[in-house]
C-alpha positions in Angstrom: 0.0 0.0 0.0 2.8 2.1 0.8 4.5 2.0 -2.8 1.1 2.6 -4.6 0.2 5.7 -2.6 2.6 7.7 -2.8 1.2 10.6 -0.6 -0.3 8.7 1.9 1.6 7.2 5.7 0.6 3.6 5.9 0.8 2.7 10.0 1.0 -1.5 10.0 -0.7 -3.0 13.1 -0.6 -6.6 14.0 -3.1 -7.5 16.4 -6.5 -6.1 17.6 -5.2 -4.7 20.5 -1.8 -3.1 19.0 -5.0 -1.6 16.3 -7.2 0.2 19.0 -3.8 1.5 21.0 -2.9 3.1 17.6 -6.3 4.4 16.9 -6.7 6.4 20.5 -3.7 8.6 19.4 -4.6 9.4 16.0 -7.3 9.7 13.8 -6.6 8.1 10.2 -7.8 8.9 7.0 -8.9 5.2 6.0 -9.2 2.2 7.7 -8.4 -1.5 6.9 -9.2 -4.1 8.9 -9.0 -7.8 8.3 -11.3 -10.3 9.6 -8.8 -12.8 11.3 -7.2 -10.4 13.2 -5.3 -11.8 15.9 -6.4 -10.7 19.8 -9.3 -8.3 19.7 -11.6 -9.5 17.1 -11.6 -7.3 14.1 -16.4 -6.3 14.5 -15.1 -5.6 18.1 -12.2 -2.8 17.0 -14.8 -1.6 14.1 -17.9 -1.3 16.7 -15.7 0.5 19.1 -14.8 2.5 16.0 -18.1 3.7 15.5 -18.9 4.7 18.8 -16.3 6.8 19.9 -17.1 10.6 18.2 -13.6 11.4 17.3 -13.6 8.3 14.8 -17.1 7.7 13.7 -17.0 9.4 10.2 -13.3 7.5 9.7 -13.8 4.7 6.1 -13.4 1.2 6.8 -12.5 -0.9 4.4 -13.0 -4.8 6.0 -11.2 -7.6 4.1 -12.8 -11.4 4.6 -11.9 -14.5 4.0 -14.6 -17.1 3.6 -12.5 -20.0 3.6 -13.8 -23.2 1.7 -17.5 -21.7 2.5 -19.3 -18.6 0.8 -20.0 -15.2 2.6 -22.5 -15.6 5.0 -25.4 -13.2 4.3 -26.4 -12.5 7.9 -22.3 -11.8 8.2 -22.1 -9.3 5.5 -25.5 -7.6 6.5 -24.2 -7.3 9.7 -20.8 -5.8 9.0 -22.9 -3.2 6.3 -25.6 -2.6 8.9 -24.4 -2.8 12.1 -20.6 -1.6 11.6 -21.2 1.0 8.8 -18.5 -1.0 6.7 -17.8 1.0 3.5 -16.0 -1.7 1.4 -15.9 -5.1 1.6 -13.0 -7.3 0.1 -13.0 -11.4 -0.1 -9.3 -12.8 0.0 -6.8 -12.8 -1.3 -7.5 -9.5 -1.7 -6.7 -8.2 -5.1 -4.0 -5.4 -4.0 -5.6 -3.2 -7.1 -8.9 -3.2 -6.3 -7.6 -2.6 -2.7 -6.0 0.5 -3.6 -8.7 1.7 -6.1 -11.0 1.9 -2.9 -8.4 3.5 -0.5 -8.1 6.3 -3.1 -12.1 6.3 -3.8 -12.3 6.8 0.2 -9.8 8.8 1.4 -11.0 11.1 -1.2 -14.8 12.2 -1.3 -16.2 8.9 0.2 -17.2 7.9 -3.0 -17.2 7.7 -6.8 -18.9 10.8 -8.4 -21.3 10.4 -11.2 -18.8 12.4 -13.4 -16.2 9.4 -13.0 -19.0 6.5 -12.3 -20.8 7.6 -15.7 -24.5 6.4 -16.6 -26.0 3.9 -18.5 -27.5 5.6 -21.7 -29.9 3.6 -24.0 -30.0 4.9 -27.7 -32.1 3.8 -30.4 -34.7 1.9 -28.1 -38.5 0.7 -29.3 -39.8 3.7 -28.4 -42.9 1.6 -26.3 -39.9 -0.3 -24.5 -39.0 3.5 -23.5 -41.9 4.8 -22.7 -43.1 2.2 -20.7 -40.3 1.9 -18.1 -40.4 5.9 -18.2 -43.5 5.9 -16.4 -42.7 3.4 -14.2 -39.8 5.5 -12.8 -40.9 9.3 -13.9 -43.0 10.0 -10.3 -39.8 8.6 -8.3 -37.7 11.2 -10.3 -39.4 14.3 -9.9 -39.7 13.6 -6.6 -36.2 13.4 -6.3 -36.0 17.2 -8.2 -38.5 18.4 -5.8 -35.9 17.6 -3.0 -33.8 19.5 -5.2 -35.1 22.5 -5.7 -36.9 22.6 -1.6 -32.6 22.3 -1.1 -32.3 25.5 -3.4 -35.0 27.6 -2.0 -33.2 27.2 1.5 -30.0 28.1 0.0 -31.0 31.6 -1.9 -32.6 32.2 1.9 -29.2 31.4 3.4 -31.1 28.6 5.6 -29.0 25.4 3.6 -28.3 22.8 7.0 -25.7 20.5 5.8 -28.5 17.1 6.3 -30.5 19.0 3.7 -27.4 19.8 1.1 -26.5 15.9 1.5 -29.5 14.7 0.9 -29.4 17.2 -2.6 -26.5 15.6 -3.3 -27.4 12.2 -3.3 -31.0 12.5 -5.0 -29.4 14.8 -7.4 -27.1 11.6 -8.0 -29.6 9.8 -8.2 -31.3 11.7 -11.1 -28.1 11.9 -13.2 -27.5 8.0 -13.3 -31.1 7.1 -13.6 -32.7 9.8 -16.6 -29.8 8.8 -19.3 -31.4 5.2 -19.3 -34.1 6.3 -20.5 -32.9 8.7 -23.5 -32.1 12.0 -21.6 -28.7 12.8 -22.0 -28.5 16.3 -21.5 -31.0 15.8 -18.5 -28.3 13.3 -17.2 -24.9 16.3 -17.8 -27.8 19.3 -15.9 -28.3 16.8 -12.6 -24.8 16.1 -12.6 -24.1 19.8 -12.5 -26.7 20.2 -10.0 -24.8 17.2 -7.5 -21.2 18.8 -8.3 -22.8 22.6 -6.7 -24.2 20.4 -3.3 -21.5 18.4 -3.1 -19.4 21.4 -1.2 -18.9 21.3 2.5 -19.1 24.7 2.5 -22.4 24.9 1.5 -24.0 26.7 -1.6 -23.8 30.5 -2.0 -27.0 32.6 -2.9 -25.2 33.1 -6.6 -24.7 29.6 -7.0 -28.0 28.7 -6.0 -29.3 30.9 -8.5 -27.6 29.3 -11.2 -28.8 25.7 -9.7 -32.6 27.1 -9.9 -32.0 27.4 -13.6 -30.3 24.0 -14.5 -33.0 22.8 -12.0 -36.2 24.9 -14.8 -34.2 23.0 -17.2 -34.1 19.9 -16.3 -37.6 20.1 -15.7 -38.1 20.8 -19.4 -35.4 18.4 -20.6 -37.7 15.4 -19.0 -41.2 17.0 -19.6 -40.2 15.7 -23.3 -41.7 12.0 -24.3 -38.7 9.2 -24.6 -40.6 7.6 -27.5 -43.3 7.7 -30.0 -44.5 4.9 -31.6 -45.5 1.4 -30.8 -43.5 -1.8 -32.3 -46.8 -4.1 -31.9 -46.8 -6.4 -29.1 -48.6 -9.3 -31.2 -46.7 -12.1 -31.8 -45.7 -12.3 -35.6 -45.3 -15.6 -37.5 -42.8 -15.8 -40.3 -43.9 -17.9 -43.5 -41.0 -18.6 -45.5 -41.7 -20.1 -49.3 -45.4 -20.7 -49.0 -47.7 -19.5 -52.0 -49.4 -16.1 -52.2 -53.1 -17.6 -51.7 -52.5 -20.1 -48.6 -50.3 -16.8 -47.0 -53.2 -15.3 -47.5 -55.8 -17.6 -46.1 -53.2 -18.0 -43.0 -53.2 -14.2 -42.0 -56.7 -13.8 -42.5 -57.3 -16.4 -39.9 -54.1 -15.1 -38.2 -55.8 -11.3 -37.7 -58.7 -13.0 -35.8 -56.6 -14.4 -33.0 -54.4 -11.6 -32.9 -51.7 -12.3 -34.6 -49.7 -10.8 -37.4 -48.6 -12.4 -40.5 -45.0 -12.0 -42.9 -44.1 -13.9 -45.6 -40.3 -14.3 -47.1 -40.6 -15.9 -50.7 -36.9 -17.6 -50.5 -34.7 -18.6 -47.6 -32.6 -14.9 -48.7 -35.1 -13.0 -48.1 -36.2 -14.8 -44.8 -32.3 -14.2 -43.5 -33.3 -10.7 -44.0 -36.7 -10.6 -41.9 -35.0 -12.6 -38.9 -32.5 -9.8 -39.0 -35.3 -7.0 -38.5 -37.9 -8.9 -36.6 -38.2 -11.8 -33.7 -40.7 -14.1 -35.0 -43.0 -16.3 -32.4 -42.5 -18.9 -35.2 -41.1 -19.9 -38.2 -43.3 -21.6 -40.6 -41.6 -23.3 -43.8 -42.9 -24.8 -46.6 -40.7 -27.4 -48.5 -42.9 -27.3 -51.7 -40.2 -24.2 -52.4 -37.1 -25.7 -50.5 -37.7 -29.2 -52.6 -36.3 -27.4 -55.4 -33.9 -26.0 -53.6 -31.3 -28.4 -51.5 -31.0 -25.1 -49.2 -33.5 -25.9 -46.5 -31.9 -28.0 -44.3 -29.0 -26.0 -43.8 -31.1 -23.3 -43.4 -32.8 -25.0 -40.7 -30.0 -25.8 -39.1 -28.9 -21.7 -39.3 -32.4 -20.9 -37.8 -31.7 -23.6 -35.0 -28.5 -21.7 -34.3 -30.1 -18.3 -33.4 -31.0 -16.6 -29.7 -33.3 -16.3 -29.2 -34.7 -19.7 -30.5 -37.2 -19.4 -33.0 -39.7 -22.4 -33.3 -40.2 -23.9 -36.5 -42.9 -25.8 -38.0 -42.6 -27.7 -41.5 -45.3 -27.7 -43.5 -44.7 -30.6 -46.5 -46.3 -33.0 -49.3 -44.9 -36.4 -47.5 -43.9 -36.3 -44.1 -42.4 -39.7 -43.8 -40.2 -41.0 -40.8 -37.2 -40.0 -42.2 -38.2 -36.2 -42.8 -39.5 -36.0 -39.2 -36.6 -37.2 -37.9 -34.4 -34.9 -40.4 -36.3 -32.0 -39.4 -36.1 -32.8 -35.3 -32.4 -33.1 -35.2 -31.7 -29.8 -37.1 -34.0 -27.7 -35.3 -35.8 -29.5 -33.2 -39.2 -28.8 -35.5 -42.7 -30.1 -36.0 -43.7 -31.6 -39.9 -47.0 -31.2 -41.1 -48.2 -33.1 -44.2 -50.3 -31.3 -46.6 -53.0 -30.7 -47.4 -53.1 -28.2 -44.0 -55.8 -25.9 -43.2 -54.8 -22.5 -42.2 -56.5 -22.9 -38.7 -54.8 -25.8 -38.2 -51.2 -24.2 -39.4 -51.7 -21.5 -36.7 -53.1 -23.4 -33.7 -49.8 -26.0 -34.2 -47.7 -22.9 -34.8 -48.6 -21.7 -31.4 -48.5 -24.5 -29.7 -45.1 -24.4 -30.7 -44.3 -21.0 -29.5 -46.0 -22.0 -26.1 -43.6 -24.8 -25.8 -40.8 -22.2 -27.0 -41.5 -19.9 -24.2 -41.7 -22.8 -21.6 -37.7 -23.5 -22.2 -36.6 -19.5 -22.0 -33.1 -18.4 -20.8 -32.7 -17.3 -17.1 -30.0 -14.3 -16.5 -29.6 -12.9 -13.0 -28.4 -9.0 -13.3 -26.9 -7.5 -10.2 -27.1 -4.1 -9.6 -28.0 -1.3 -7.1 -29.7 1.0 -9.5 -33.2 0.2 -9.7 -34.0 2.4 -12.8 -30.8 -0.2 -14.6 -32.6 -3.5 -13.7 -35.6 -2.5 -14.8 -34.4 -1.4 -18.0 -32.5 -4.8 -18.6 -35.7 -6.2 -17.9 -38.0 -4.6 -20.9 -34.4 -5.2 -22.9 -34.3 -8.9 -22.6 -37.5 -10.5 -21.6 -39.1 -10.2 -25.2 -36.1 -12.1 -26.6 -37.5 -15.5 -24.5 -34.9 -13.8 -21.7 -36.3 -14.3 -18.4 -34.4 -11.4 -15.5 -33.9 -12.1 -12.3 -32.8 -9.0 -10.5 -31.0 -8.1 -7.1 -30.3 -4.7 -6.0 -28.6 -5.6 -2.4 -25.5 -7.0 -3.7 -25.1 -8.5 0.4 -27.9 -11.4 -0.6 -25.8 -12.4 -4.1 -25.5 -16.6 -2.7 -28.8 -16.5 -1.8 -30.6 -15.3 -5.0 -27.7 -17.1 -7.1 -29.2 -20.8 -5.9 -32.6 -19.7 -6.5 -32.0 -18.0 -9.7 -30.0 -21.2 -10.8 -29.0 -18.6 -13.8 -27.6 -19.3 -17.2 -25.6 -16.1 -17.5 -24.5 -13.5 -14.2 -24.8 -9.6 -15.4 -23.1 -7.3 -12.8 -22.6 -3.7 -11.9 -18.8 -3.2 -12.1 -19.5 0.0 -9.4 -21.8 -1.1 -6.6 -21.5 -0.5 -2.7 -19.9 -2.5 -0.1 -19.6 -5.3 -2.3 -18.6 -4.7 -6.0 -18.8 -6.9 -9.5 -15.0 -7.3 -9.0 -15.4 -9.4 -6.0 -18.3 -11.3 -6.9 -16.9 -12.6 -9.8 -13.5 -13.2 -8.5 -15.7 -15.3 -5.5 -18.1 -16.9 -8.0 -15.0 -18.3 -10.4 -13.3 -19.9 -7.1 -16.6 -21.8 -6.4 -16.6 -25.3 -8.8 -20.7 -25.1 -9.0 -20.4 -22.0 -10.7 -17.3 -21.8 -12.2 -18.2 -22.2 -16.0 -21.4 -19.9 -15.8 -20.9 -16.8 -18.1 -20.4 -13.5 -16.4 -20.8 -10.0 -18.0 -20.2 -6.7 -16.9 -21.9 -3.3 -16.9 -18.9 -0.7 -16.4 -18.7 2.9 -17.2 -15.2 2.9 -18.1 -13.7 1.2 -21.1 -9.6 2.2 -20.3 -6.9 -0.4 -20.8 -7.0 -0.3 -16.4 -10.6 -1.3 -16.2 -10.6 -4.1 -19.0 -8.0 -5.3 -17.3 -9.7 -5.6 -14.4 -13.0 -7.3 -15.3 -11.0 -9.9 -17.4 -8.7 -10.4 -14.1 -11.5 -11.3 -12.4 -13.1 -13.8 -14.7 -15.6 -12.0 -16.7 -16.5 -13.2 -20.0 -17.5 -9.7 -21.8 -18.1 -6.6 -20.6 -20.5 -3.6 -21.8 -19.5 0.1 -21.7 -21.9 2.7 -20.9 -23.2 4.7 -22.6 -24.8 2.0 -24.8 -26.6 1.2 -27.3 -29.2 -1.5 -26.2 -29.4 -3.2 -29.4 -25.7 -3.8 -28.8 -26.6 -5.1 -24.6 -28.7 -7.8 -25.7 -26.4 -9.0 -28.8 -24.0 -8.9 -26.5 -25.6 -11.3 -23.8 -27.5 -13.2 -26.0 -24.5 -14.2 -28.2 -23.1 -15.1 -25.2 -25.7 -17.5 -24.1 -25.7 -18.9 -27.4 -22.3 -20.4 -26.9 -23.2 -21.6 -23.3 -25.7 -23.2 -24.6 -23.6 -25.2 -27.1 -21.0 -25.9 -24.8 -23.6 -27.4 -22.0 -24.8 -29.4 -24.6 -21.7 -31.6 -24.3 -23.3 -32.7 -21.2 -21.1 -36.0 -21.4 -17.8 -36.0 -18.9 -14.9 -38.4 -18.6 -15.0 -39.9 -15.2 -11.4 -38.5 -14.5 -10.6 -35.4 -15.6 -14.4 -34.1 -15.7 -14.0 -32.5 -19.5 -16.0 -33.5 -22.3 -15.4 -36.8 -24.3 -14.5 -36.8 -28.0 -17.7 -37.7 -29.8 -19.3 -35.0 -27.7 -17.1 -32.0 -28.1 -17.2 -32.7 -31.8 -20.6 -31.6 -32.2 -19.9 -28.4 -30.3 -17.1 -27.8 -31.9 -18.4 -28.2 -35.4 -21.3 -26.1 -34.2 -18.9 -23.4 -33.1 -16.7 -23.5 -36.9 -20.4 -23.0 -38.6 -21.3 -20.0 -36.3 -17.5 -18.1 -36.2 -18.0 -18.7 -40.4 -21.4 -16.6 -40.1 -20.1 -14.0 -38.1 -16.9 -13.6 -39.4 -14.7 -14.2 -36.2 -12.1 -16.8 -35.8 -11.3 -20.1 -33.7 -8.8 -21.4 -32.7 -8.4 -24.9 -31.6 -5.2 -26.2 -29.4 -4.2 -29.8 -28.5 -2.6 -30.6 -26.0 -0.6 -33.6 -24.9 1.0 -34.9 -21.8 4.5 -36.2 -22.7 5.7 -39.3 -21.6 2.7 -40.5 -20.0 3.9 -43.7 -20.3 7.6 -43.3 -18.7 5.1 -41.5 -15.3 2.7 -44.9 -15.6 5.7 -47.0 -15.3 8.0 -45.2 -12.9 5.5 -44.0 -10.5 2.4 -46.3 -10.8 -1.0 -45.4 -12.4 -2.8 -43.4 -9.9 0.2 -40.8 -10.4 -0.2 -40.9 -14.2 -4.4 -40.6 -13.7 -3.3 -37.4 -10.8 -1.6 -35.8 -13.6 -4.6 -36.4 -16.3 -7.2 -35.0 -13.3 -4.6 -31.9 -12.8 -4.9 -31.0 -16.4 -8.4 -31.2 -16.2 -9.3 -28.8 -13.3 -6.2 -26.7 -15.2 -8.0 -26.4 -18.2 -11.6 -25.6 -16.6 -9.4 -22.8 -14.6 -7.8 -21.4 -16.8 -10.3 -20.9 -20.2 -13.9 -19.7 -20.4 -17.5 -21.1 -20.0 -17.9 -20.9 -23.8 -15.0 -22.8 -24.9 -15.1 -26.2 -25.9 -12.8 -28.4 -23.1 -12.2 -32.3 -24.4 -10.3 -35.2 -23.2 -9.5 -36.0 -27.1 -7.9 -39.2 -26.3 -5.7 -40.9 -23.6 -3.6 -38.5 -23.0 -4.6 -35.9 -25.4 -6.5 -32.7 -24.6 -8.5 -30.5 -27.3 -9.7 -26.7 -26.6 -11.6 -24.8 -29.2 -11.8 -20.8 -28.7 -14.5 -18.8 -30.1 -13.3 -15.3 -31.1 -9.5 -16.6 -30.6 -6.9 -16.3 -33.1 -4.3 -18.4 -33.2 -1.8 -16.2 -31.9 -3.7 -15.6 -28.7 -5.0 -18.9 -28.0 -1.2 -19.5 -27.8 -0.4 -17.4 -24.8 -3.3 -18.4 -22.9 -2.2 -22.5 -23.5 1.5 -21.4 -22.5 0.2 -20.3 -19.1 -1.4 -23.4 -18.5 1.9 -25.1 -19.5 3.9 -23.3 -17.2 1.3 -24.0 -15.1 1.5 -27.5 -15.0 5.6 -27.3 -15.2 5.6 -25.9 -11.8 3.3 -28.0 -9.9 4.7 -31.0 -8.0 2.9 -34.6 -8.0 3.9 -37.5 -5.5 4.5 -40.6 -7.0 5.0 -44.2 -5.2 8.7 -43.2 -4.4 9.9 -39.9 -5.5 7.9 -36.8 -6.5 8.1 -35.5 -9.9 6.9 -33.2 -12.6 5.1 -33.4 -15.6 5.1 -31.2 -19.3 2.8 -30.5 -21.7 3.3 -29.5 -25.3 1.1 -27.9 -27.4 0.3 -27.1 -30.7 -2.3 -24.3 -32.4 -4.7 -23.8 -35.8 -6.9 -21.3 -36.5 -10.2 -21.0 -38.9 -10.2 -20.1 -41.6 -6.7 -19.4 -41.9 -5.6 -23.4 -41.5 -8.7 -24.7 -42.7 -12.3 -24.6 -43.4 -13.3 -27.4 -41.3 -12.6 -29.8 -38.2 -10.7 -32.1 -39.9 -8.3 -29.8 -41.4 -8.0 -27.7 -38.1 -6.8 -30.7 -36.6 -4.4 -31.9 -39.0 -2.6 -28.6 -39.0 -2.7 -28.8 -34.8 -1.7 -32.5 -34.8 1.6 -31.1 -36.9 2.7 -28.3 -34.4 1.9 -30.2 -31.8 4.6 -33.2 -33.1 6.9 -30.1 -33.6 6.6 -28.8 -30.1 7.1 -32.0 -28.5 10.3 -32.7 -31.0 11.8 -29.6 -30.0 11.2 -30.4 -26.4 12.7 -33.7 -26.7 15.9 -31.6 -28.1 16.1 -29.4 -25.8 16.3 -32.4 -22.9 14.0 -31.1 -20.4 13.4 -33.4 -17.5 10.0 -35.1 -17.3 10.4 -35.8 -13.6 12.5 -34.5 -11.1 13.4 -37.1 -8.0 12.7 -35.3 -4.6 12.5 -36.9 -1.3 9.2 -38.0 -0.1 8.8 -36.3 3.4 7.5 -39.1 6.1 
C-alpha cells in the first residue's frame, strides 16, 4: 500500500489490541481491517470504532476471508448494517482493487457520477421506453423536488448541511437514472446540480441561482416524451416459401386471434426478416425448399439463433425419415399437406407456447433500480427471463434460487462490487463455468484489465446502445448453450469426451464462419505418459490427467469447448480466438502444470505438456483440417522439447 500511494503514511498494526492503542492517538484517514485479526476481534475494534465521536465518520474498508464456505449473508448484512463498513474485500484481496478503494475513500467517500458515468440507451422501441419511463418518472421528480426545496433554503441562506446531503445524493440519483431512459443532457444538468451540493461549505446565494436554472431546465429536458411509436406487441409468424393464396388464407385467420402475418418468398429473403424482426414462429414450406437443396442447412442456421425461434414444416410427405431430419436440425414439427390455415396457426402456437416454456434465465446485479428495470424490458421479449438483485449482500442466496444461465453485474456497486463477486463466484466449482458480463462505465486499458482479471466473459460500456446489450448477452448465451450441450464427462478429468465436443465444436466453426470471427483450436498432450505410468504407478499418471483437467476448466472460459480427445490428449476450441492468442493463454497453462509437483509411489516428480495451435479459416475450413494442422505443431513442439532435454520428472524426497 505504501508504494502505490505515494502521498499517503501507511501505519502496520498486528493484532487487535496493538490496532485500538494506535487508533486512541490518531485519527486516520482510512481504515483497513481484516477479519482474522489476531487478539481483539476485528467487528469488536470496528464497533468500538463507531462509537467513539472522534472516529465515527473514519472509512473502513473490511477484508474477509470465507474460507472453503461462501460469505454468509447474515455476516455481511451485519458488518454493512451494524458496523457501517464501507468496502468489503473477499481474500486474497486483489491489492488493485484494494488501492482503487483506499483512493475512492480517502478522497470524497465515493465515486462521483462524473467518473462513475450512466447507463444511456440509444435507439430503443420507443414503447420499450416509454413504458419503463413511467414506471420511474414520479420517483424522479420527486427526487427534483428535493432539489429545488434544497435551493429555495439556500438563496434564503437557511441550507443545513443534512439538507445539502440529501441534494446531493437525489441529485445523484437523477443523473444516473434519466440517461437510461434517453435523456442525455437531462443526465450532464443533474450532474451539475450534485457537483454545486457536493461542497462542505455549503451553496452560495449566486450559485444557488444558477442551480434554480439547471433545475427549470431539467424540468423541461424530462417534460419531453422518450418515445413515439409502438412496435406491436402481437406475436408475428414468419412464412417462408409458401404460395401467395394459402399466406393469404393464413393471416386472415391469423388477424382474428391476434396475430400478425409476414411472408419471405426464399430462404434470402427470410435471412433478412430474422435480422429486422423476432418471429414467435417460423413456418416453412418445402414445396419451395424441394427445389432447392438449401433448406436443411437453413434449418439448421435458424436452429442456431438466440433467441430460439420455433419452426414448424409444412410438407407434401412427411415420412419418418423427414420428421426425424427435421427434429435433429432444429428441433421442428412436420405437417403433411393438405393443411388448413386454422390448423397451421393453432400448431404454430402450440409451438411458441412450448418455445417460451424453455426460455433463458440471466440474473443481473445491480444497485440502480431504474438499470434492472431497463435490462428487464431489454431482454425479456427475446425468451430472456431477469432475475434482479439490487442488495448485492444477498448475491449466494438469489444465485441458488435464480440457478441462472448467464450472471450480469454492476462493475461499481457499494460495499460489495462486481469485482469481487466474480473473482468469489469463479473460485466456487458449482459456478465456475457460468458466463459472467459486466456493466462498467469505463472502457480504459486499467478497467478491461480488471473485469478480465476477475473472470468476466464480456463486458458492456456505458453509454450503450441497447441493441448492442442484448447482442451482447444473448450471443453469449448462445455459446453456453452449445457448450452445456456436451453434457457428457470423462469420469477423470471431468471434460468432455471426444464424440461430444465434436458436435460443439463443429457447431462453433459453422457459427464463427457466419459472423466472421475466428477459432482457434489447441491440443494438448502430456508427454511421456507412459515413462510416469511405469516409474510412479497409475494413480500418479491418472493425478496428472485430473490436474490437467481442473487446469484447463481454470484457466479458459464457460464458452470454450474443453475435451479429453484421447488418452492423453486434450482439445480446446476458442471462439473469437486467433491463433496467436490462443497460444499465450495455453502457454500459461503449460507453465502451469511445469511448476506443480505430484507425488509418485517413491519420489515426486513433474510433468510437461506441449502444445500445438490452428486457426479457422486461416488453416482450414473445417474440423478435420483444423486438426491436421494442430496435430503437426503439436509433433513439432514436442520434438523440440525432446531436443532441448527437459526433465519429465524430477526425484525429490518423499517427506515421512
Amino acid at each position: 500500500m505504501a508504494q502505490r500511494l505515494d502521498d499517503a503514511y501507511v501505519q502496520v498494526t498486528y493484532s487487535g489490541d496493538e490496532t485500538l492503542e494506535e487508533l486512541r492517538r490518531t485519527v486516520p484517514d482510512l481504515l483497513i481491517i481484516d477479519d482474522s485479526l489476531p487478539g481483539t476481534g476485528a467487528e469488536t475494534v470496528v464497533r468500538w470504532v463507531r462509537t467513539t465521536p472522534r472516529l465515527a465518520h473514519v472509512p473502513v474498508v473490511y477484508t474477509l476471508d470465507p474460507g472453503e464456505r461462501r460469505p454468509e449473508e447474515p455476516l455481511l448484512e451485519r458488518l454493512v448494517e451494524q458496523l457501517r463498513i464501507d468496502q468489503i474485500l473477499l481474500h486474497p484481496v486483489d491489492r488493485g482493487e484494494l488501492t482503487r478503494h483506499a483512493v475512492a475513500l480517502m478522497g470524497n467517500g465515493r465515486v462521483r457520477a462524473a467518473d462513475a458515468g450512466s447507463l444511456v440507451v440509444q435507439t430503443q422501441p420507443d414503447a420499450i421506453l416509454s413504458a419503463a419511463w413511467e414506471r420511474f418518472r414520479d420517483g424522479i421528480f420527486g427526487w427534483i423536488a428535493t432539489l429545488e426545496q434544497a435551493t429555495i433554503a439556500a438563496l434564503e441562506g437557511r441550507l443545513d448541511p443534512e439538507l445539502r446531503r440529501k441534494a446531493e445524493r437525489e441529485a445523484h440519483k437523477v443523473a444516473t437514472s434519466v440517461g437510461k431512459f434517453g435523456f442525455p443532457e437531462g443526465s450532464r444538468l443533474a450532474a451539475e446540480i450534485e457537483q454545486a451540493f457536493a461542497g462542505a461549505s455549503g451553496v452560495s446565494p449566486a450559485r444557488a441561482a444558477r442551480v434554480s436554472e439547471q433545475i427549470s431546465a431539467l424540468r423541461r429536458e424530462l417534460a419531453r416524451t422518450p418515445g413515439g411509436s409502438d412496435g406491436g406487441a402481437n406475436p408475428l409468424l414468419l412464412v417462408v416459401g409458401a404460395d401467395a393464396r394459402f399466406t393469404a388464407r393464413l393471416g386472415a385467420e391469423a388477424a382474428r386471434r391476434g396475430v400478425r402475418v409476414a411472408a419471405a418468398e426464399d430462404h434470402a429473403a427470410a435471412r433478412d426478416a430474422l435480422e429486422r424482426e423476432n418471429p414467435a414462429v417460423l413456418v416453412l414450406d418445402l414445396v419451395v425448399a424441394e427445389q432447392a437443396e438449401e433448406a436443411y442447412p437453413f434449418l439448421a442456421e435458424v436452429a442456431a439463433r438466440v433467441p430460439r425461434v420455433p419452426v414448424l414444416v409444412v410438407a407434401k410427405r412427411s415420412s419418418l425419415v423427414d420428421r426425424v431430419r427435421v427434429s435433429r436440425l432444429c428441433g421442428g414439427t412436420v405437417l403433411q399437406k393438405p393443411a388448413s390455415a386454422s390448423r397451421v396457426l393453432e400448431t404454430a402456437l402450440q409451438a411458441a407456447r412450448q418455445s417460451r416454456a424453455a426460455e433463458f434465465r440471466v440474473l443481473a446485479v445491480d444497485d440502480d433500480d431504474a438499470t434492472l428495470e431497463l435490462l428487464r424490458t431489454l431482454l425479456e421479449p427475446h425468451h430472456i427471463r431477469l432475475a434482479t438483485l439490487g442488495n448485492p449482500l444477498r448475491f449466494w442466496d438469489v444465485l441458488e434460487r435464480a440457478n441462472p444461465d448467464l450472471l450480469v453485474l454492476s462493475l461499481e456497486m457499494p460495499h460489495l462490487n462486481g469485482i469481487e463477486l466474480c473473482r468469489v463466484v469463479r473460485s466456487d466449482g458449482r459456478w465456475r463455468q457460468l458466463p459472467v458480463v459486466f456493466l462498467t462505465p469505463h472502457s480504459e486499458p486499467e478497467t478491461v484489465f480488471r473485469v478480465f482479471a476477475a473472470g468476466a466473459d464480456d463486458f458492456v460500456v456505458k453509454p450503450i446502445v441497447g441493441p448492442e446489450l442484448v447482442a451482447r448477452i444473448t450471443s453469449r448465451l448462445q455459446r453456453a448453450q452449445a457448450h452445456s450441450d456436451v453434457t457428457e464427462t470423462d469420469g477423470l478429468t471431468g471434460l468432455a469426451p471426444r464424440h461430444r465436443a465434436r458436435e460443439a465444436l463443429l457447431q462453433m466453426i459453422r457459427l464463427a464462419d457466419r459472423q466472421g470471427v475466428p477459432v482457434c483450436l489447441a491440443l494438448l498432450d502430456v508427454d511421456g505418459l507412459l515413462d510416469i505410468n511405469r516409474r510412479h504407478g497409475h494413480e500418479a499418471g491418472d493425478e496428472v490427467l485430473r490436474h490437467v483437467g481442473e487446469l484447463l476448466l481454470a484457466n479458459f472460459r464457460a464458452e470454450d469447448v474443453i475435451a479429453r480427445w484421447s488418452g492423453d490428449e486434450f482439445l480446446v476450441g476458442m471462439y473469437g480466438t486467433t491463433a496467436e492468442d490462443g497460444a499465450r493463454k495455453v502457454e500459461q497453462l503449460v507453465e502451469a502444470l511445469r511448476s506443480h509437483t505430484f507425488l509418485g509411489s517413491r519420489m515426486r516428480f513433474t510433468a510437461r505438456l506441449s502444445a500445438g495451435t490452428a486457426e479457422f479459416p486461416r488453416d482450414g475450413g473445417d474440423l478435420p483440417s483444423l486438426c491436421q494442422v494442430a496435430d503437426l505443431a503439436l509433433n513439432q513442439a514436442k520434438s523440440a522439447g525432446r531436443r532441448r532435454g527437459a526433465p519429465v520428472t524430477v526425484p525429490l524426497p518423499v517427506p515421512r
